[in-house]
C-alpha positions, 0 to 999 in steps of 0.5 A, a space after each residue: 299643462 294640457 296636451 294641445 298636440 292634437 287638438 288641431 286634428 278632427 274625427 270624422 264621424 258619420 253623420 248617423 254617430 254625430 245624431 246619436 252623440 248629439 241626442 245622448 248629450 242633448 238628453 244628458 243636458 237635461 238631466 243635469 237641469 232636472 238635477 240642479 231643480 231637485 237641490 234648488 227644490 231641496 229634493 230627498 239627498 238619495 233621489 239627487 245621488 240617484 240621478 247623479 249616479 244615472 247621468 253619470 251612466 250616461 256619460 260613460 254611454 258616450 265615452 264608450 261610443 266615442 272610445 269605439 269609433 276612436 279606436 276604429 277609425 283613427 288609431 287604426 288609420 295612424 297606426 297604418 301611418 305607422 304612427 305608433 304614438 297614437 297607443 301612448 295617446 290613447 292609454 293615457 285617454 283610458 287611464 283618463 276615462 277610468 278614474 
C-alpha cells in the first residue's frame, strides 16, 4: 500500500528550480522517444543499453536536484516545526532512491 500521508502537501520551489526540473525531464522525455525509435528500428542491443544507461544518469540528475532542494527547505522547515518524522520519510525516499 502506498503511502498517501503527504501527498496532500506541496514544495515550493523557486520558479528558476521548477525550469530547470522541467527542462531535465522534458530532455529525458525525449530520450526515452529516441529509445523506443532505436528497438522499433531493431537498433545494435549496446547502443539502446547505452542510451538506457544515459537516461538513467539523467534521472538520477533529477532526484539529486530534488533530494537537495527537499532537504533545504522542507525537512529543514518541519524539523523547525519539531516534526522529527520527516527524517523516517526521508530514509525510506533514500532507501527508495538507491535501489
Amino acid at each position: 500500500m502506498a503511502d498517501t500521508k503527504h501527498h496532500h502537501q506541496r514544495s515550493h520551489h523557486s520558479e528558476k528550480t521548477k525550469a530547470n526540473l522541467s527542462n531535465r525531464l522534458n530532455r529525458i522525455e525525449g530520450q526515452i522517444r529516441g529509445i523506443k525509435g532505436l528497438i522499433e528500428k531493431d537498433a545494435y542491443c549496446d547502443d539502446v543499453l547505452n542510451q538506457i544507461a544515459s537516461v538513467q544518469s539523467a534521472l538520477n540528475g533529477v532526484g539529486k536536484l530534488l533530494l537537495e532542494e527537499h532537504l533545504r527547505s522542507c525537512v529543514v522547515e518541519k524539523i523547525q516545526e519539531g516534526d522529527l518524522g520527516v527524517i523516517n520519510e526521508l530514509l525510506t525516499t533514500v532507501n527508495k532512491l538507491m535501489k
